[in-house]
VEXFIVO-506533 format. One line per 8 residues: their letters; for each residue x, y, z of C-alpha. Coordinates in nm, 4 decimals. Example, Ala and Ser with C-alpha at 12.3 -4.5 7.8 and 13.67 -1.06 7.14 Angstrom:
as) 1.2300:-0.4500:0.7800; 1.3670:-0.1060:0.7140
REM end
This chain:
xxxxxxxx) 0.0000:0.0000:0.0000; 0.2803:0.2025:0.0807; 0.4946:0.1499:-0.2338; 0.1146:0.2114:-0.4234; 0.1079:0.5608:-0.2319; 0.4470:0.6378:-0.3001; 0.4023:0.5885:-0.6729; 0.0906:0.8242:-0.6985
xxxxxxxx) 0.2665:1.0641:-0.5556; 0.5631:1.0227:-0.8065; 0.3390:1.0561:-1.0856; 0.1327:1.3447:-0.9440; 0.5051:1.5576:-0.9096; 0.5815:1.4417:-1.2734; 0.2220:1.5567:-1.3570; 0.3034:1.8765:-1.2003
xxxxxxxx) 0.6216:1.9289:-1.3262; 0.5279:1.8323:-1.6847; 0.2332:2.1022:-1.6696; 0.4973:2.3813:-1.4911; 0.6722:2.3167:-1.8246; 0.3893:2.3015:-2.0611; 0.3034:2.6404:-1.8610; 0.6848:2.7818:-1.8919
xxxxxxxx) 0.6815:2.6585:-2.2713; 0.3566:2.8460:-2.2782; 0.4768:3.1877:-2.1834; 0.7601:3.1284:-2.3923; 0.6319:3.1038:-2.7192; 0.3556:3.3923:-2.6122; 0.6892:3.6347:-2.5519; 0.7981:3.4840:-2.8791
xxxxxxxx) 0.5066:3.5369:-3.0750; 0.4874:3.9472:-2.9165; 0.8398:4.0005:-3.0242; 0.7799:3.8366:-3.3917; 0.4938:4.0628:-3.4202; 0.6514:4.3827:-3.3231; 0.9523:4.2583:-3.5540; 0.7092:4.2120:-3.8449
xxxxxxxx) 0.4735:4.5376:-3.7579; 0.8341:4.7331:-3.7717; 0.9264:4.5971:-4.1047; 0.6345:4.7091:-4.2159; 0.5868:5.0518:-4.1355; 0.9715:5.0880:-4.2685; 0.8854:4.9742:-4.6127; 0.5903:5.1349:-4.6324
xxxxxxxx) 0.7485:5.4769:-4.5374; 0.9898:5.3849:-4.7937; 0.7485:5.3426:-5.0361; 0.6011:5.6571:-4.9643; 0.9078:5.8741:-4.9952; 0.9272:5.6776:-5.3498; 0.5926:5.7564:-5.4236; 0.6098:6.1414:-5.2968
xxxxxxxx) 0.9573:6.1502:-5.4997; 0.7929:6.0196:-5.8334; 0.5041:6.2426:-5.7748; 0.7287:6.5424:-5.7196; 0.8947:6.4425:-6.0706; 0.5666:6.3778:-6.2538; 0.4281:6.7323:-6.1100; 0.7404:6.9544:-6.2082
xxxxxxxx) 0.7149:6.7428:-6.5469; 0.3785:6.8480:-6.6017; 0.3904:7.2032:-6.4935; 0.6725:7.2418:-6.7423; 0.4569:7.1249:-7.0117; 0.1876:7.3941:-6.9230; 0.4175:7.6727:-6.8940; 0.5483:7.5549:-7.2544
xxxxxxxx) 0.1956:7.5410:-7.3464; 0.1431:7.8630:-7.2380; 0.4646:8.0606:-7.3282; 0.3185:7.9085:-7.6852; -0.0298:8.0668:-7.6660; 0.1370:8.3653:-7.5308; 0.3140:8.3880:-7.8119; 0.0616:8.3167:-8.0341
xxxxxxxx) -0.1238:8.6008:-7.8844; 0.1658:8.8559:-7.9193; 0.1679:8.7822:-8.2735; -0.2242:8.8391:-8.3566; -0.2128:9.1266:-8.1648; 0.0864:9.2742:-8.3675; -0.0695:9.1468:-8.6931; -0.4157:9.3126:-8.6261
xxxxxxxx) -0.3550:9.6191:-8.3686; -0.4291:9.8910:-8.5845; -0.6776:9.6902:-8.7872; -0.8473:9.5998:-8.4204; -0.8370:9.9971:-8.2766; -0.9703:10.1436:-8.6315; -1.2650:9.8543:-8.6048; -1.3625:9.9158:-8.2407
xxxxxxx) -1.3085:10.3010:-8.3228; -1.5801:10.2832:-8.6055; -1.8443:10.0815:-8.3548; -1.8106:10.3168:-8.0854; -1.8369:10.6196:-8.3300; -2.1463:10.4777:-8.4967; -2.2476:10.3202:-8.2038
REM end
């Protein structure tokens, strides 16, 4: 009976000290798992700020791109202007002279 007794309480330490490490192993891989999720939640934000100061430097390019196209496109009409106006002045002033004379 003795030796019986002695036995259960053999296997209730080695029940006990299995589940102390089944709890240890436990908070082990739960520490694990928070510092491999901060690791990946920090690799993260760094490529994606990455990303965004490529983005913001390609849309830099493509707006200085663009607005150098308008100007062109208006230095062009500007131009364009200058020249009708030099072309027609006088014939311009002697029509709008006649319509307010007439008027």
């Amino acid at each position: 009976m003795q030796d019986m007794i002695s036995k259960i309480v053999e296997m209730d330490e080695k029940a006990r000290e299995l589940n102390d490490e089944a709890l240890k192993s436990k908070i082990d891989y739960e520490q694990e798992i928070a510092v491999a999720k901060q690791t990946i939640i920090k690799d993260y934000l760094e490529r994606a700020r990455k990303r965004v100061q490529i983005n913001a430097q390609s849309e830099r390019d493509a707006a200085k791109k663009e607005l150098a196209q308008t100007r062109e496109a208006h230095a062009k009409i500007e131009k364009k202007l200058d020249d009708l106006y030099g072309s027609n002045c006088d014939s311009w002033v002697d029509e709008i002279f006649k319509r307010v004379i007439s008027g």
